[in-house]
N, C-alpha and C positions, 0 to 999 in steps of 0.2 A: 787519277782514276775516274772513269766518267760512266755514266749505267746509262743507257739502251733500251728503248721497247722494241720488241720482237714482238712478231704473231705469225700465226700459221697461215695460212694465203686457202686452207680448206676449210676453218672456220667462219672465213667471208660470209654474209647473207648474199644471198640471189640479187635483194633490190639496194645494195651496195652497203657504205660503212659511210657513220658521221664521225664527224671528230669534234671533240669537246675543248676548247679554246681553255676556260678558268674552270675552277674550282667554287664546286658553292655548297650549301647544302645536301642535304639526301632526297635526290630527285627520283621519281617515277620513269628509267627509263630500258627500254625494253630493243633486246639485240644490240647494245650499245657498249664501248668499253673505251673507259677516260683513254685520255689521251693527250699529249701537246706541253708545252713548256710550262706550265705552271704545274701541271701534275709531275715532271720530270724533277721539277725541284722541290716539291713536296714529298715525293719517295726521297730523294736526297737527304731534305729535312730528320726524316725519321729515321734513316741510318745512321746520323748523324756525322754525314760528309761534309753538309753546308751549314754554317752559320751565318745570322743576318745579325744587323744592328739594330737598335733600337729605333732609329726614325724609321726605316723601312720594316720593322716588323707592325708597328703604329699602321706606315700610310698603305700596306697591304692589309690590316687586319680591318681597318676601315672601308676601303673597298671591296673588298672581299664580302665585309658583313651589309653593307648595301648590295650587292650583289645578290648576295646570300636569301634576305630575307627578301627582294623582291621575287625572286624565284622561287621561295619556299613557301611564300604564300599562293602560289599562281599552281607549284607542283602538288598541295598535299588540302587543296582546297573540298577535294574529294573524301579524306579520308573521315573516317569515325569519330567521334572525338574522344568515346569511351578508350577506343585503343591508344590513345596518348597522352592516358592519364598517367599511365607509370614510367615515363620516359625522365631521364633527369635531366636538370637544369643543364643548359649551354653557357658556358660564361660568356660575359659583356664584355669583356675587355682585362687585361693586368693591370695590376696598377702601377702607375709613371712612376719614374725613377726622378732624380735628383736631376734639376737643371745645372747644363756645363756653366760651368763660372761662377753661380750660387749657389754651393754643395755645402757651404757653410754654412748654417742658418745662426748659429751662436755669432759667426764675425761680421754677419748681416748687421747683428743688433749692437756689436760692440762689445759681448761680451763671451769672447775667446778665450779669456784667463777664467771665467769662471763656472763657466758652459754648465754641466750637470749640477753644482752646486748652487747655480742660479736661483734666486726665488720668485714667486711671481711677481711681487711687485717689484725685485728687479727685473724684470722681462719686461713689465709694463714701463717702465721710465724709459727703460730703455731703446725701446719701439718709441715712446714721444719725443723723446733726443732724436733718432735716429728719421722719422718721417718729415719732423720739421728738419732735419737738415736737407735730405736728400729730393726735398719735395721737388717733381718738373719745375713747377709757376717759380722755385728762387735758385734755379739753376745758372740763370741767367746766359740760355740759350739762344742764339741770334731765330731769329722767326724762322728765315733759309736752310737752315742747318736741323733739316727730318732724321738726319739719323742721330747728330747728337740728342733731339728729342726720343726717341724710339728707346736709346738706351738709359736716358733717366726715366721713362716711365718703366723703362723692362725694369730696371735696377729697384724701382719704389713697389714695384709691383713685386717681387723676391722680396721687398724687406715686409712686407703685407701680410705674404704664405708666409714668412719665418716666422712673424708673430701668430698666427692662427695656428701655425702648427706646434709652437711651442709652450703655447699657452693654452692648449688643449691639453689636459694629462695625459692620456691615451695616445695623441699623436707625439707630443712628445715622447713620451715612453719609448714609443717605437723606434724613433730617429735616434733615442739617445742609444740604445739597444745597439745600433749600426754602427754609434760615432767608434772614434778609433780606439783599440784598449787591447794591452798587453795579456794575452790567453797562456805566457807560458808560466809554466810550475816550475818552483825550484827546485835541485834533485837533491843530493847528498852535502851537509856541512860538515866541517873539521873540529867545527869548537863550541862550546854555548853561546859566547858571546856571536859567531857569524848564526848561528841559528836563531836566535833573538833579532838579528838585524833582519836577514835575506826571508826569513817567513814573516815577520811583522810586518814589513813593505806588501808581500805578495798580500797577508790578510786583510789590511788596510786598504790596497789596490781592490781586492774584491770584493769590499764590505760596499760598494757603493750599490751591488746589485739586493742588498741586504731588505727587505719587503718591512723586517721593524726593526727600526731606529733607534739610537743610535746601535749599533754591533760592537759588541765585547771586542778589546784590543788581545793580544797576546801575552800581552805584561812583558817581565822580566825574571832574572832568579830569586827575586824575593817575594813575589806572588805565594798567597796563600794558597793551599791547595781546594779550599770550595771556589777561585777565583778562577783555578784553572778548570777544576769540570763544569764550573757554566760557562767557562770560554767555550768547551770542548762540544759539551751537549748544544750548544747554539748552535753551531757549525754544523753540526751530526745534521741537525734538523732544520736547516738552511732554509729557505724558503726565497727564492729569487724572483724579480720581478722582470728581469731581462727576457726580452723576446725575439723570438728568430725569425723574421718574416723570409717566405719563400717567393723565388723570382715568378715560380708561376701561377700567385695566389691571385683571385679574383678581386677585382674593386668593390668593396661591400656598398658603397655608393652608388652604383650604376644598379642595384638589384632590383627588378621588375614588382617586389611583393614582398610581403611578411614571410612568405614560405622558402622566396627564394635568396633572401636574405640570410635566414636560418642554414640552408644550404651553402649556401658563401663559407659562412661561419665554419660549418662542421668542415668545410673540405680545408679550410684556410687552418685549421686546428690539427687538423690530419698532417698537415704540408710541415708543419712548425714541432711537430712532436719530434722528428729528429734530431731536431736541434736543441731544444727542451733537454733531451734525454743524452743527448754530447756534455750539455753546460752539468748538468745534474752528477755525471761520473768525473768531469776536471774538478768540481767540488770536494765531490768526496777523495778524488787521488790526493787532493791538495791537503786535506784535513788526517787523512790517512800517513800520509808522508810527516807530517808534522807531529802525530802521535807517534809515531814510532821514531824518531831522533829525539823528541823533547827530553831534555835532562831533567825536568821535574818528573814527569812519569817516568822515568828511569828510576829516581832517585826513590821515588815512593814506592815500586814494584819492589824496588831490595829492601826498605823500610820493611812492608810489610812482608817480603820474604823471611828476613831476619823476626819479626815477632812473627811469624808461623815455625820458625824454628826452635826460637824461645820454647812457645807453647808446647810445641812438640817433643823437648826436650822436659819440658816440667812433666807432661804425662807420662815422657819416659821416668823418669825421676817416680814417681806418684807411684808409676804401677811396678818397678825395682820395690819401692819399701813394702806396697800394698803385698806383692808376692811374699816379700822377708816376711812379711809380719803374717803371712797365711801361712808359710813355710814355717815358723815357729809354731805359732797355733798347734797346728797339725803334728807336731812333733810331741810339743805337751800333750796335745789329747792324745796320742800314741801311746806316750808314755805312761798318761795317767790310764789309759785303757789296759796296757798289760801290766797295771798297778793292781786296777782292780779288778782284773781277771786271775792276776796270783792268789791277788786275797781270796777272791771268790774260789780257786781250786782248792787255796790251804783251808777253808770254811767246808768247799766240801769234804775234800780229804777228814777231815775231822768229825765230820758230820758220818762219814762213812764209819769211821773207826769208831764213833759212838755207837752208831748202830749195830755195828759187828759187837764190841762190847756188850749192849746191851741185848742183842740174841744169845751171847754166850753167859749172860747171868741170869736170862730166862732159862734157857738148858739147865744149868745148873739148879735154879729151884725147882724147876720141875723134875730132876732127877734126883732132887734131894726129899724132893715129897713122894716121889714113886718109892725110894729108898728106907724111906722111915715109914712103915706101915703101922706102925701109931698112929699116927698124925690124919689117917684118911678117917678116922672117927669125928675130929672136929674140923676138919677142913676136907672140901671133898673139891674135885677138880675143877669146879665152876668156879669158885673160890680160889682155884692158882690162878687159872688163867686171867680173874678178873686183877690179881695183885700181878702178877705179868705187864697186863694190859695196864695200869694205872698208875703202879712204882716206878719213879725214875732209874738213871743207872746208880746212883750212891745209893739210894736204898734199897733197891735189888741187891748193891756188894755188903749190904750192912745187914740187911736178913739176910742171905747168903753164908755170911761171916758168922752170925748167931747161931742159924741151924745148924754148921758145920762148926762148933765151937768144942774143943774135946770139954768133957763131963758137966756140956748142958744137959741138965734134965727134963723132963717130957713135959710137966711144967711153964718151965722158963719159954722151951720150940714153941708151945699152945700160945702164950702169952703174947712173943712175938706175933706168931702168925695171924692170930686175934688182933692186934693192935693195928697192923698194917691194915690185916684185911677193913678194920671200921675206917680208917681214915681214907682208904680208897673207896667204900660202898658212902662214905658222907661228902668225898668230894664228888663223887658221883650222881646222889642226889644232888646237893648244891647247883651243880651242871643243869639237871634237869628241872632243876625248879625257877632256873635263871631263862633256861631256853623257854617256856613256858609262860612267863612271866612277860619276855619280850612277843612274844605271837600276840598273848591276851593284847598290850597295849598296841603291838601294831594294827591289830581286827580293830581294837577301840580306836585308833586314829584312822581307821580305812572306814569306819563305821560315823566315824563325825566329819569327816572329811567328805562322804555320799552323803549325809546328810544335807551341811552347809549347800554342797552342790545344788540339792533337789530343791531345796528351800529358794536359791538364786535363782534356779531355773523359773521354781513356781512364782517369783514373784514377775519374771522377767516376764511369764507366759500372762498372767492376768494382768499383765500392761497389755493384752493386746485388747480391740476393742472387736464387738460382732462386726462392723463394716469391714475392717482391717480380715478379719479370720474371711468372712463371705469373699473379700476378694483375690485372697490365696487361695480359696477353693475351686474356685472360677478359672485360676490362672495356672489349678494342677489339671483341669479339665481341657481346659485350651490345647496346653503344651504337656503332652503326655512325657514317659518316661522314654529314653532316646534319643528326644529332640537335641540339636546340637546347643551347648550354652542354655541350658533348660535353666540353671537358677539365674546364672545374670538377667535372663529375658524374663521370669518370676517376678525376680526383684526390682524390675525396669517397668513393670507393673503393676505392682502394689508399690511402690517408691517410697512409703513411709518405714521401711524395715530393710537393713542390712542382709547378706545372703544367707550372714550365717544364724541369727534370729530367724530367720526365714527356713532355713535347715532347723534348728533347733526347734520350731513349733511344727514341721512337721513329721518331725519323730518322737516326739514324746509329748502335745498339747491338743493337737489336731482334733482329737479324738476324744479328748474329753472336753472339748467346747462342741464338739457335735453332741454330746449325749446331754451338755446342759440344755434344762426346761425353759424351752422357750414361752415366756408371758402369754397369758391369753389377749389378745387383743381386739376380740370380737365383741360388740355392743349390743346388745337388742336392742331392738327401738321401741318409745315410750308407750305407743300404743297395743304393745302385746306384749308387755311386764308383765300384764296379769294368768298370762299361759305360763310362767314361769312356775308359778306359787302352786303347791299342793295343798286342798285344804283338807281333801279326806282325809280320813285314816287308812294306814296298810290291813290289806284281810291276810288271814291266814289262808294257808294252801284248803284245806277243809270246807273253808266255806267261800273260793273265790269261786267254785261250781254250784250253781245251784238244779240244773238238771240231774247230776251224778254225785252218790255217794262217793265219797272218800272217808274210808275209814280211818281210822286212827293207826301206827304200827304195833303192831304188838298190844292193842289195847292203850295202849299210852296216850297220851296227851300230846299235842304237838312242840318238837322244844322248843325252847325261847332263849334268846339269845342274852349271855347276862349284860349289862349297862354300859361295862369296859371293854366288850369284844363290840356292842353298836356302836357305839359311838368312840371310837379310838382317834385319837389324841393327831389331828393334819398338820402337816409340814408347811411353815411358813415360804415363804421365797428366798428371805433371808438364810434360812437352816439349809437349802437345796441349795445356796447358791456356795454357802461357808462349807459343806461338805462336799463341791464337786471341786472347791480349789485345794481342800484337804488331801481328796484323793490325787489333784495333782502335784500336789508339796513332797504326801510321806508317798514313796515309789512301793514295790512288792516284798524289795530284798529288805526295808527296813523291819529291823525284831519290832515285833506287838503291832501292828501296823494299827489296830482296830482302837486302839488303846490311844495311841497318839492322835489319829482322824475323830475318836471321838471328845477327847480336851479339843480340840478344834472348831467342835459344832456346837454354839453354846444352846444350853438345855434338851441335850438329846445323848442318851448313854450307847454303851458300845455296841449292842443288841439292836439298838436304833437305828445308828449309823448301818450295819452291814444288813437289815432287811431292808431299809428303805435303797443300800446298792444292789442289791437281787431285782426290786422291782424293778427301779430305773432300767437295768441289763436288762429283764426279761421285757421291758417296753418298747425299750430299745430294737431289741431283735425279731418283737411282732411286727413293729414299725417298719425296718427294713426289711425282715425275710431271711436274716441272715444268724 
């Protein structure tokens, strides 16, 4: 097949057509269109109709790129240099292949049986074995004879690169990465014993590419089974050092700069990921295939198949008895249920038929007392009905029996009816002197029970201190009633008191530490003491006018007040202070209240105590207005 340029004969320009010999760069050129045998086999190239060989893809990439860059400097001399800052890298060159005849760099040095197991200091002995043998100078080449020199020095010079290349980690890496190695997986085995053999070789075969050392073997069948999941998990998690170098990756050694080295890199890592990601799934086929035929994971998968079944069977077992035994249960409680629901009917039934009985032996006494109108002189109906109401049914049938008794006499009927009726009106008091007796002590224990309370409260309230009270008061001012969390935020405020102390003083203390008298704390100062002092004496109303009569009333004399109404008897701090925690101890509902707050207040009687709480209140209520 051969391709052809064609062109239209009317797209020609007026002042004729050039034709372009080579190929170079991206020239500035204008009405102009490639043309000529290196462009015809570059369109080839990229159909990929033509292939070349490596020396002439070399001796054209070379001239080409002399070429290239003397024209690309002469064509683009003009341009910006802003606009070519985003352009990418052009690569320098590929990098060479393996020279014909020295493709072996391991038999270079002599050591072909050991090649990748090699160490370095075998490489290095090896390389001094190897240059002292093959040195030009002990060749013992005739002077005349250029080509037999030509090839001992090509030949020392190949054994030079094997050593730099293999004694480089890196470069070796890569060569070894190429040398030769069996990629195929084995597929299906017959037996354990060939599955032990044909995958232990393959694993063994591939552990070289293994990144840390040494790699778990496969074992055998008597491998423990934590030997086989780190075999298994190693594998799973592979990590290869093998690398895939691409035919058209760039010479990271020919790159112009830091940047365009980094560019090498990434494109070269780009180029290599395919192959990366081929080794990484023959991995896992190979590890995949080998779990799934292993006769030890076989054998363990029916192990613990069989104890899941075990198990599964005990909880069938478990929940068979568990049922029996709720299915009995249930049986008995059935049983014992319509046991004692028989019982419970026969108990009513009975209960019924006492009742019936015992309406029909009330009928009868009261028809036997409507009947004997004797009998309503000492017994009047209040009196049946209460022996109704209060006689069982045998002595209902036994007064019954007596009154209906042929030739009792009127007597004997009174006697009964009498007898009954006290032992019913005495069990009846009894009753109520019993029910009475308990109210009294329960009020007495509901009565010592608010006591203890009030007393706990009060002492709990006079723990508190005026700093403490002033700053709950503060803190109901702040945060009125609505706020959300109003006592946590209270209590987060005053912090020396719980919420509920804090609830409890301000429902029942608040209020009587506001109305305690607060100390005088005012001084006079020394030099107007003596304004304090009165030395006169008080005048009477009569003669404090001396322009105006003021007579006397009624002729009288002015009164005078007696000695114990002037001068009455003042209240310590102590007495005010003992009687305002009195009045927070004993509460309103306690009996005598004035009687208790007065034992409280010592040397101040009952009369004492409740004038001097009038004043306080009525001080009180000037004070605030309220």
């Amino acid at each position: 097949m051969a391709l052809f340029l064609t062109w239209e004969s009317g797209h020609v320009p007026e002042e004729g057509y050039v034709v372009t010999s080579s190929l170079s760069a991206l020239t500035l050129s204008y009405r102009k269109e490639p043309a000529g045998h290196l462009y015809h086999l570059f369109a080839l190239k990229q159909t990929g109709l033509h292939e070349e060989s490596e020396e002439e893809d070399t001796a054209a990439d070379d001239e080409a790129g002399a070429k290239s860059r003397s024209s690309s400097v002469n064509d683009f001399s003009s341009l910006d240099e802003e606009a070519m800052s985003g352009t990418k890298w052009k690569g320098k060159g590929k990098k060479k292949g393996k020279k014909k005849g020295h493709g072996d760099l391991y038999a270079l040095l002599g050591l072909q049986n050991e090649r990748w197991m090699a160490t370095p200091d075998q490489i290095r002995l090896a390389y001094r074995k190897s240059a002292l043998l093959h040195h030009p100078d002990k060749q013992g080449i005739p002077s005349g004879d250029e080509v037999g020199k030509q090839e001992a020095e090509d030949k020392f010079k190949a054994i030079q690169e094997a050593y730099e290349t293999l004694f480089d980690p890196a470069k070796r890496r890569e060569f070894d990465s190429l040398d030769e190695f069996d990629d195929s997986l084995p597929g299906e085995v017959e037996s354990a014993e060939a599955f032990y053999t044909v995958y232990g070789q393959a694993f063994s075969r591939n552990s070289r590419w293994a990144v840390h050392q040494p790699a778990p073997t496969l074992g055998d069948d008597t491998s423990s089974y934590e030997e086989v999941d780190k075999f298994y998990d190693f594998w799973y998690g592979f990590k290869s050092w093998r690398e895939f170098p691409h035919p058209d990756e760039e010479d990271i050694e020919q790159a112009e700069g830091r940047e365009h080295k980094r560019w090498i890199e990434r494109i070269n890592a780009k180029l290599r990921e395919k192959g990366t990601k081929a080794e990484a799934r023959r991995i896992r086929e190979l590890v995949e295939s080998a779990a799934r035929q292993d006769p030890r994971l076989a054998r363990r998968k029916e192990e613990e198949r069989a104890r899941r079944e075990a198990k599964r069977a005990a909880r069938d077992a478990d929940r068979l008895a568990a049922e029996a035994a709720a299915e009995e249960a249930r049986a008995a409680a059935e049983a014992a249920a319509a046991a004692a629901a028989a019982e419970a009917a026969e108990v009513r039934k009975l209960r019924q038929a006492e009742k019936k009985a015992t309406q029909k032996e009330r009928a009868a006494l009261r028809r036997a007392w409507a009947a004997q109108t004797d009998l309503h002189a000492a017994v009047d109906e209040e009196g049946v009905e209460q022996l109704c109401a209060g006689l069982a049914l045998a002595q209902l049938r036994d007064l019954n029996a007596e009154l209906s008794r042929a030739g009792a006499g009127l007597e004997e009927r009174l006697a009964a009816l009498d007898a009954r009726l006290a032992t019913v009106q005495t069990d009846a008091q009894r009753e109520e002197a019993a029910r009475g007796a308990a109210a009294r002590a329960a009020a007495a224990a509901r009565d010592i029970e608010a006591r203890r309370e009030a007393e706990g409260r009060a002492r709990a309230l006079a723990a508190w201190s005026d700093d403490e009270v002033r700053l709950l008061q503060k803190a109901l001012d702040k945060w009125p009633a609505g706020t959300a969390k109003r006592w946590e935020v209270v209590q987060g405020y005053v912090r020396t008191r719980t919420t509920d102390e804090i609830l409890d003083m301000v429902k029942h203390g608040l209020k009587a530490h506001a109305a305690r008298a607060v100390p005088q704390t005012y001084e006079v100062a020394a030099k107007r003491q003596g304004n304090t002092v009165i030395r006169s004496e008080a005048t009477e109303r009569h003669t404090s006018f001396t322009d105006v009569d003021v007579p006397a009333v009624n002729g009288s004399k002015p009164a005078t007040a007696s000695p114990e109404a002037a001068a009455p008897v003042q209240w310590t701090e102590a007495q005010e202070l003992a009687l305002i925690k009195a009045l927070k101890v004993v509460r309103k509902e306690v009996p005598d209240r004035w009687e208790v707050v007065s034992s409280l207040v010592p040397g101040r009687t009952k009369a004492d105590c409740f004038t001097r709480f009038k004043q306080m209140k009525a001080a009180h209520k000037a004070k605030t207005g309220k």
